[in-house]
C-alpha positions in Angstrom: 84.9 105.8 46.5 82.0 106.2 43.6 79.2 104.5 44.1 77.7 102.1 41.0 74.3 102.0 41.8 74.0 98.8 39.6 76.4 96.6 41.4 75.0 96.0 44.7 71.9 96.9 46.7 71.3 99.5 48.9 70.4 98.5 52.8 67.4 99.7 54.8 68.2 99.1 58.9 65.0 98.3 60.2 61.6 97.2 59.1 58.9 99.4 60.6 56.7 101.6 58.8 59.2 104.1 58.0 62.0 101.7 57.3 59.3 99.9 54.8 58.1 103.1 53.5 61.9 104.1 52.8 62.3 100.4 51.5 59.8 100.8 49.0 61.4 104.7 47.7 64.4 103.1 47.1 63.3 99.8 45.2 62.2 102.4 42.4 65.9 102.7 41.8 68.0 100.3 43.1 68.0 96.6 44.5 67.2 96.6 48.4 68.9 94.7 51.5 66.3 95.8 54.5 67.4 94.3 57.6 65.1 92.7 60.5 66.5 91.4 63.9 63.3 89.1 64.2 63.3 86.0 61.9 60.4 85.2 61.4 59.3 88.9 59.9 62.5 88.3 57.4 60.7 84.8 56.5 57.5 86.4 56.3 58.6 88.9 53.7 60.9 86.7 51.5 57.8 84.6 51.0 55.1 87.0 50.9 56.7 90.3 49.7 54.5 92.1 52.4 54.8 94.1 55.7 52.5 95.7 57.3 49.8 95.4 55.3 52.3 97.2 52.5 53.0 95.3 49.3 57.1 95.6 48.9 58.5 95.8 45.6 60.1 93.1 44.0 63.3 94.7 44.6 63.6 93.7 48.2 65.2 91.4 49.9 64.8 90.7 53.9 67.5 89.5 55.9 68.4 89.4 60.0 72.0 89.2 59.0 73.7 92.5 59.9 77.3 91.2 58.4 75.7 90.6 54.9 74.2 94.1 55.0 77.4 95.7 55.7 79.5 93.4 53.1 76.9 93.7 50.4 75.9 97.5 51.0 77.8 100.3 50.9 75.3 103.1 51.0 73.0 102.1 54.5 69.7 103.9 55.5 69.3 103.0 59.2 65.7 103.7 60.6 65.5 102.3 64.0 64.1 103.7 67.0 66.3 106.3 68.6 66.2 104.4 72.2 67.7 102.0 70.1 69.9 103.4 67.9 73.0 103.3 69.9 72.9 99.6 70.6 72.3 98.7 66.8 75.0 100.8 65.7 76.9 99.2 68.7 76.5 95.7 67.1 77.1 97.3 63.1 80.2 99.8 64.0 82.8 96.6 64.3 81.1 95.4 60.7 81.7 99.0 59.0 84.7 100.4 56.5 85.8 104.0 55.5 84.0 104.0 52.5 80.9 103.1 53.6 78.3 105.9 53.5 75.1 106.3 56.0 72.1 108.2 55.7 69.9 107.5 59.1 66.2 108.5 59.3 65.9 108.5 63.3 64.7 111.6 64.6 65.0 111.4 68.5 68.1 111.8 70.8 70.2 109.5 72.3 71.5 110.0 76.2 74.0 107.7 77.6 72.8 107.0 81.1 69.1 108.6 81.7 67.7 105.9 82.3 70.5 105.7 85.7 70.1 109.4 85.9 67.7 110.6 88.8 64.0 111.9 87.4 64.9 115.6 88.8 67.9 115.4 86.9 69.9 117.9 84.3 71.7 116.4 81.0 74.1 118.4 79.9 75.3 118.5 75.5 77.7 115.7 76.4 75.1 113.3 77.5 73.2 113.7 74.8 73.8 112.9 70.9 71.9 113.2 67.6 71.8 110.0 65.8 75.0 111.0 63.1 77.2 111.8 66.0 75.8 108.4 67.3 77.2 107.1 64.0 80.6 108.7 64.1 80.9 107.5 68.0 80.4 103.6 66.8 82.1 103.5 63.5 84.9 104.9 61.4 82.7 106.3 59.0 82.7 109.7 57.9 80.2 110.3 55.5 77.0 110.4 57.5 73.9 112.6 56.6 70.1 112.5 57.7 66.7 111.5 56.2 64.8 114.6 57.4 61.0 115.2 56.9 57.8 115.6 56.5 58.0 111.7 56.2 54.3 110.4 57.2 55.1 106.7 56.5 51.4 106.1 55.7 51.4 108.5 52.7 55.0 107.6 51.5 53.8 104.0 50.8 50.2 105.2 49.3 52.1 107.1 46.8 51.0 110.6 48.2 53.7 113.3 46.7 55.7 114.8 49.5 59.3 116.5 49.5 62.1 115.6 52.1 65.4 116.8 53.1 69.0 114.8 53.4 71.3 116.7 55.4 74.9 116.5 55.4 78.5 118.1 55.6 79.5 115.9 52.4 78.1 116.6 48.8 78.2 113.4 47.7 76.0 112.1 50.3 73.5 114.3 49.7 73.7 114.0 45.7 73.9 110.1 46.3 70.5 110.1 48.4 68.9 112.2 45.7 69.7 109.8 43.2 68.4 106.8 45.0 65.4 108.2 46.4 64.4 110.1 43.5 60.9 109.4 42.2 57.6 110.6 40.5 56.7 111.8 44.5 59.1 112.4 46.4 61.4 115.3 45.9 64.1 115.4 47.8 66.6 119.0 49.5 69.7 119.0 50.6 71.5 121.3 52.9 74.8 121.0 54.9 73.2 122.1 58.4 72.9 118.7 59.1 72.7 118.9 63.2 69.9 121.6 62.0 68.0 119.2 60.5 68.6 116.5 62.9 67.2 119.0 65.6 64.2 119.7 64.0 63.4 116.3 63.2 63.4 115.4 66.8 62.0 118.6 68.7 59.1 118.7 65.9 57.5 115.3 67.9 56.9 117.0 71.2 54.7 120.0 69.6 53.3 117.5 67.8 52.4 115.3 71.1 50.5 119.0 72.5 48.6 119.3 69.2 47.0 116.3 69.5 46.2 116.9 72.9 44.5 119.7 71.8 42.5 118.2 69.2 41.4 115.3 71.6 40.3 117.8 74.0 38.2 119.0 71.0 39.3 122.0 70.7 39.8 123.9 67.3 42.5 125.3 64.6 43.1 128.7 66.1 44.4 127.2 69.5 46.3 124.5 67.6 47.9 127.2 65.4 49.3 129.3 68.5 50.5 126.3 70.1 52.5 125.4 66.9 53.5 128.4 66.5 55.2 129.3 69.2 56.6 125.6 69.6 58.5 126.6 66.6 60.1 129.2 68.5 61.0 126.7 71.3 62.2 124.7 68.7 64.3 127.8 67.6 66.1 128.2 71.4 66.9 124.5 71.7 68.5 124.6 68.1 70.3 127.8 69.0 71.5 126.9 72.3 72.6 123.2 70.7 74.4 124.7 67.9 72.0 125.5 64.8 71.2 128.2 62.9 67.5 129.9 63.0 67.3 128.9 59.7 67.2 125.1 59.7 63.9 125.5 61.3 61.9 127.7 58.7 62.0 125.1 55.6 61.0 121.7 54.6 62.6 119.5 57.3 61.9 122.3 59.9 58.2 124.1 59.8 57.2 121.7 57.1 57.7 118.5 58.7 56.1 120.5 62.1 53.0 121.4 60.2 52.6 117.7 59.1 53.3 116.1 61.8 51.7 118.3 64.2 48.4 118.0 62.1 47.9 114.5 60.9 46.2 111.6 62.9 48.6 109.5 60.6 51.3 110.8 63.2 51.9 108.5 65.9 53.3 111.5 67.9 49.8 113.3 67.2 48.0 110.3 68.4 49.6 109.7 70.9 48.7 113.3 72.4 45.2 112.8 70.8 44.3 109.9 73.3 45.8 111.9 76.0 43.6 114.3 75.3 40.4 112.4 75.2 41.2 111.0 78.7 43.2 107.5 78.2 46.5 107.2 80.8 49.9 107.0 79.6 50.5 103.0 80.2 48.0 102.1 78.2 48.5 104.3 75.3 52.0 102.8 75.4 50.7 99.3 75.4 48.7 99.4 72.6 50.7 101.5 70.3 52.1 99.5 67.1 55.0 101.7 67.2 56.8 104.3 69.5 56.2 107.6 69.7 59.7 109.5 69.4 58.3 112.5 70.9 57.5 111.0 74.3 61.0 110.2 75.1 62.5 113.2 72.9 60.5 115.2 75.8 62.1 113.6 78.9 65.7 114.4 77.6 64.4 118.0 76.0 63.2 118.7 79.6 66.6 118.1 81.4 68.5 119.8 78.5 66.2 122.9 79.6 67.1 123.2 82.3 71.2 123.1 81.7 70.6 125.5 79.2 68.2 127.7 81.3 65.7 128.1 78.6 62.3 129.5 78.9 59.9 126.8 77.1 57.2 126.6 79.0 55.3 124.4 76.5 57.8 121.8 76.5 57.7 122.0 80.0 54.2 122.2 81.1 54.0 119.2 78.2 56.5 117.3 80.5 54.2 117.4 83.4 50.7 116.2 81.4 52.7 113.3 79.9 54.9 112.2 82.9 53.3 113.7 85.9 49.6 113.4 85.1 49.0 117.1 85.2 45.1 118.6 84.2 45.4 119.3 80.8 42.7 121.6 81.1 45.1 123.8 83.8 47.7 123.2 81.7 45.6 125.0 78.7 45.2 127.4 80.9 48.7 127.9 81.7 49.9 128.1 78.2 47.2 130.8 77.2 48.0 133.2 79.9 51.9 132.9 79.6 53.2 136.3 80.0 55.0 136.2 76.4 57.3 139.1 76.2 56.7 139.5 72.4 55.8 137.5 69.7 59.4 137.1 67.7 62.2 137.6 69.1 65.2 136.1 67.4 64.6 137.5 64.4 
């Protein structure tokens, strides 16, 4: 089913920053449905055209009406948080039709049960989905793809040029999200290893969460470098043992979103490791963060799928054990530095 991007509006799934960066992309082109569970934030941008401190195009509508979204819309950009994910698309599946077409931009995991599963515990692939197989699980639609980075909100909405990538099996999903995110900015790739992309979009957090550790323990660039670096190859194994190709994790949506992520205090996974790293405790990082860092429960699940796939990365694990078991950083440092690391590549 072609789809006339004058006849009705596009619809954004969530109103955080990234939802309202996304939001603001897409009001260049088209009309904009952006959808808020919480009422009052729906009356509060009707009336002021604002959120977040972010001035929203004229374009954009607000509404906490998930039927009118899926009646009006036929082209959906969900951004919601990934612990979440399953439960909106559990409450929008029922309201969906064939020809819809969805392009998420959640990059986490979602694992039926953890939260019942014991803390020692192993997930195995089948417990655990990316957020398009999350789609197809909920809904009869078929023509899925992701919203794949680097994405900092906070330089989306200040106009800052940046390049993303949609992934997707289909074509026309990817041509479609080209055409409606298309601007002065943002330049947008497209590549069919979709559960590639979806990969890196997620393991990318949990280097990022060690990076900021680092620079919160004051410590400098060349450190910070090895650590991405051979995050990227941890990224790599999980990928590979998941399903991707090396290659979805040496372009835009892969190193590229890494590097940014992993290097930007406008990253809330970076942040989140930063205060880590200059001493604060877990619970009350989590209390005062506006928004959730993906990383810190992508880590949890990446952990248990570790160990079902009997990987060897010791930096997700040893970053396991400083978030959720209070381990020294400074021994975990340590650790990491003298890692017997057979070679320096090695899937090449």
């Amino acid at each position: 089913m072609s789809i006339q991007l004058s006849e009705q509006p596009v619809g954004v799934i969530g109103a955080g920053s990234f939802g309202t960066a996304i939001a603001n992309l897409l009001a260049v082109n088209v009309d904009v449905l952006m959808y808020s569970r919480n009422n009052m934030l729906v009356q509060h941008i009707n009336s002021t055209h604002e959120n977040l401190g972010v001035q929203l195009s004229p374009r954009i509508r607000a509404t906490n009406d998930l039927e009118e979204v899926a009646q009006k819309c036929l082209l959906l950009f969900p951004v919601v948080p990934s612990g979440s994910f399953r439960s909106m698309m559990h409450d929008l599946g029922p309201l969906l039709r064939p020809y819809h077409i969805i392009i998420h931009g959640t990059k986490g995991f979602d694992a039926r049960g953890m939260e019942n599963k014991p803390e020692d515990s192993t997930l195995t692939r089948e417990d655990v989905s990316t957020m398009s197989e999350v789609i197809r699980q909920e809904s009869i639609v078929e023509r899925v793809g992701c919203l794949s980075g680097p994405n900092l909100a906070k330089e989306i909405m200040a106009g800052q040029p940046t390049a993303t990538v949609i992934g997707s099996h289909y074509d026309e999903v990817i041509s479609l999200g080209k055409k409606v995110l298309k601007s002065e900015h943002f330049h947008i790739f497209g590549t069919h290893d979709m559960l590639g992309a979806e990969l890196a979009g997620a393991l990318k957090n949990i280097i990022a969460i060690g990076s900021g550790i680092l620079k919160g323990k004051g410590l400098g660039k060349n450190i910070q470098a090895m650590l991405i670096t051979r995050g990227l190859l941890e990224m790599v194994y999980f990928g590979n043992a998941m399903g991707s190709t090396s290659r979805a994790f040496f372009g835009t949506a892969g190193i590229g979103d890494l590097v940014a992520t992993a290097t930007s205090k406008d990253s809330r996974n970076f942040t989140f490791g930063f205060r880590l790293g200059q001493g604060e405790d877990f619970a009350s990082i989590e209390a005062t963060m506006p928004e959730l860092a993906e990383g810190v429960r992508t880590l949890k699940i990446a952990r248990q799928l570790a160990k079902y796939y009997d990987l060897r990365v010791p930096i997700t694990g040893m970053l396991y054990n400083v978030v959720f078991k209070g381990f020294d950083i400074d021994r975990a440092i340590q650790f990491l530095i003298n890692y017997p690391y057979d070679v320096d590549v090695d899937f090449i």
